[in-house]
N, C-alpha and C positions, 0 to 999 in steps of 0.2 A: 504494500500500500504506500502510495505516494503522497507526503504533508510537505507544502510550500507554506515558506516563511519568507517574512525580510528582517533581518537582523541586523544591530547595529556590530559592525567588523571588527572581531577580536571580543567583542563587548557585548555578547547573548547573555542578557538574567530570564532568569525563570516568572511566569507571569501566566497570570488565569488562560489567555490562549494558546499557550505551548501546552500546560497543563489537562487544557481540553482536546488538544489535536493527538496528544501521545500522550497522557492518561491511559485511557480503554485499550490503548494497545500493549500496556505492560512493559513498556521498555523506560529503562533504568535513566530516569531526567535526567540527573545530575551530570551520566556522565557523556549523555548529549551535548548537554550546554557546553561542560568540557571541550569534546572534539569537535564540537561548533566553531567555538573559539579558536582553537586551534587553526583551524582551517579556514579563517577568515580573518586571521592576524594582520594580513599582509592589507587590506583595503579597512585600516583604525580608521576611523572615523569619516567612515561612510555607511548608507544603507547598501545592504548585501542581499539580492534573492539567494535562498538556501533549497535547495530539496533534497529530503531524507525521504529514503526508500525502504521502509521498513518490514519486514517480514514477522507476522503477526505469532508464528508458530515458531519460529525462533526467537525472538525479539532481535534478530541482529537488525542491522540499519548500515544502509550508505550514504553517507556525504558528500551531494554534488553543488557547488559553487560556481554560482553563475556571476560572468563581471556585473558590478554597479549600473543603474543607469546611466544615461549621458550628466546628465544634471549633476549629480553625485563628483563623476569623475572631474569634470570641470570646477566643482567649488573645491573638490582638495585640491587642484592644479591652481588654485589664487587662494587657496587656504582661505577658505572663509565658510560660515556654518552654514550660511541661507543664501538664496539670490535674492536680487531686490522686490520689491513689492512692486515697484513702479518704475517697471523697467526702464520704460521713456525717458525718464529725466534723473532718474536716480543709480547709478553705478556701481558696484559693488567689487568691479577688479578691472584688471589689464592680462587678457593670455597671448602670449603669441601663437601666431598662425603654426608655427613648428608643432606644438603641442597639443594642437587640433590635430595633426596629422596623427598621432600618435594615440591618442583617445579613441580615431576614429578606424585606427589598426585594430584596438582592441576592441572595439564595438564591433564592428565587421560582419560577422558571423550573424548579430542580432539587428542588425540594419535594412530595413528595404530597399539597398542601393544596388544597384548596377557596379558598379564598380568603385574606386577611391574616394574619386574626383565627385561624384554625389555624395556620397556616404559624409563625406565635410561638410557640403553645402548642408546636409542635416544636422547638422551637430552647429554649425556655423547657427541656424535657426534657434537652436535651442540657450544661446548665447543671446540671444535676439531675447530670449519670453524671461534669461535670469537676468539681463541688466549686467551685462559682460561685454565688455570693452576689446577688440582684436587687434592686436597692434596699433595699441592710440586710435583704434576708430572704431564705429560706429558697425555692428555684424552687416547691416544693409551695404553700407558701402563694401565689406568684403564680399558680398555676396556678386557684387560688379564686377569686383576686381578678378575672381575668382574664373567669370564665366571669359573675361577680357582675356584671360590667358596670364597674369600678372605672374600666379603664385604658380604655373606649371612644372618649373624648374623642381620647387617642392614636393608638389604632390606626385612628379615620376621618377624621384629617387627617393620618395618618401623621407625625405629628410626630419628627424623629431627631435634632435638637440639644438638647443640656442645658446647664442653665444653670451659670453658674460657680458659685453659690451649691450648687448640687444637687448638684458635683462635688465641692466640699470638704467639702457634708457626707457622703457619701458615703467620701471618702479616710476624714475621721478617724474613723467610725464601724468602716472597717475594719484601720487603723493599730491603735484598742484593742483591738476582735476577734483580731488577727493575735501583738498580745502575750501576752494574757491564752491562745491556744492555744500559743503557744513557751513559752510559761512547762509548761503542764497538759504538754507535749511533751518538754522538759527532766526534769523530775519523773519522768514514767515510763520514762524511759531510766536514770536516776541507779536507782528503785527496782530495776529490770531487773538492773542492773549489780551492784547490794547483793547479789541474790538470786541470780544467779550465782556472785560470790564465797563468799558462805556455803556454798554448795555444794559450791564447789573445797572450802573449807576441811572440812567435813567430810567428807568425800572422800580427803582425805590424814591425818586423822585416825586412821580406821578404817586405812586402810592399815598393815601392819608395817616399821618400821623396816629401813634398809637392813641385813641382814648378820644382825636379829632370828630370821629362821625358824634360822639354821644354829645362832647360840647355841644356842635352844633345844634343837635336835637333839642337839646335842654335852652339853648339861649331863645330858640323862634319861640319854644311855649312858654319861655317867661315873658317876652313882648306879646304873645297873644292875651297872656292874662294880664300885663297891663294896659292894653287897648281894650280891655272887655270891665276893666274895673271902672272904668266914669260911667260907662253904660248901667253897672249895677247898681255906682252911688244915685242916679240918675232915676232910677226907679223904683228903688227906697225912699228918693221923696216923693215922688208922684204917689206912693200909698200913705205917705204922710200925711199929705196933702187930703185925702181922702176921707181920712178917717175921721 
C-alpha cells in the first residue's frame, strides 16, 4: 500500500496525519520518521513529497523521495522561507539565470516540457507568481530574452555554476533594490496609519460628549417649564378673581 506525504526535509515529526495514514497498518512510526529523515537530509528546509510503500503483512516499507517543487527549490536557491505575496511590486531575491538551469535539470523528469529550453521558461514562470528577481530583472523580461536566443549559449551547454563576480553583482544590485522597497514599504504603512488616525479623530469629534444628550434634554424642559409658569401664575388669578 502506497501513503504520500510532504515533509518538511530532514525534519518529519510525528503528527495526527502520519499517525492516521500508518496507524492501521502496524508499522513501527518512530522508526519511519527516523528513515524519513534520513532520506531527506539533503533538501533541510524544504517541502519534500515522500512515498512509503508499505506492505501490510510484513510491515516492511520503502522510501521513495521525490525532488521538491519548483517553488521550494528556488527559495533555498535565495535562501529565503516564502515568496512574496505580491509578486508585482514586492521582491523577495535575485537568482541567476545559471541556477534556473540547474533546478530545471533536476525538475526534468516532472516537467511538461519538450525539452530544456521550455522546461526554464516554466520555472522562469514560477519566478514570475514568487516575486523572484532573474539577473536584476524582471522573469517577463527573461522570458524575451530567453525566446530572442540571449541565454542559448547557457541552456546548450547547460551551464549551472556562477561566477563569484556575477554573484556579488547580483547581491548588491538587490541589497539597493530591497532598500529602496522597505523604504516605499515603511512610507505606506506610516501614511496608512496617518489616515487611520484622522479618522478615529474625527470620528470622536462628531461624537457627543459623555452625559451631553441628557444636559440637553434637561435644559429644553426647564425652559419649557419656565414659559408654562406665567401661564399658571396667570390662571391662578383669573380663579381668584372669580371666586
Amino acid at each position: 500500500m502506497k501513503v504520500k506525504l510532504i515533509v518538511d526535509g530532514g525534519k518529519m515529526q510525528p503528527g495526527p496525519t502520519v499517525a492516521q495514514q500508518l496507524g492501521p497498518m502496524g508499522v513501527n512510526l518512530g522508526k519511519v520518521i527516523i528513515d524519513v529523515n534520513e532520506a531527506t537530509k539533503g533538501f533541510s528546509g524544504m517541502k519534500v513529497p515522500v512515498e512509503l510503500d508499505v506492505n501490510p503483512k510484513t510491515k516492511e516499507y520503502k522510501i521513495n523521495v521525490f525532488s521538491p517543487p519548483v517553488a521550494e527549490l528556488i527559495k533555498k536557491e535565495i535562501a529565503v522561507e516564502k515568496g512574496s505575496g505580491k509578486p508585482n511590486s514586492i521582491k523577495v531575491g535575485n537568482i541567476a539565470f545559471e541556477r534556473l538551469v540547474a533546478i530545471t535539470k533536476t525538475k526534468m523528469p516532472d516537467l511538461l516540457a519538450k525539452d530544456l529550453k521550455s522546461g526554464i521558461k516554466l520555472v522562469v514562470g514560477t519566478c514570475v507568481a514568487s516575486g523572484v528577481l532573474i539577473d536584476n530583472k524582471e522573469p517577463k523580461e527573461i522570458e524575451i530574452e530567453i525566446d530572442s536566443g540571449k541565454y542559448d549559449k547557457e541552456i546548450k551547454e547547460e551551464i549551472t555554476e556562477v561566477s563569484e563576480e556575477k554573484k556579488a553583482r547580483l547581491e548588491k544590485f538587490f541589497t539597493v533594490r530591497k532598500a529602496k522597497q522597505d523604504k516605499e514599504l515603511k512610507a505606506l504603512e506610516e501614511a496608512k496609519a496617518a489616515e487611520e488616525a484622522a479618522a478615529a479623530a474625527a470620528k470622536a469629534a462628531e461624537a457627543p460628549a459623555p452625559g451631553a444628550e441628557g444636559a440637553g434634554a434637561a435644559g429644553e424642559k426647564k425652559a419649557e417649564t419656565k414659559k408654562e409658569e406665567p401661564k399658571k401664575e396667570e390662571a391662578k388669578k383669573a380663579d381668584t378673581k372669580k371666586k
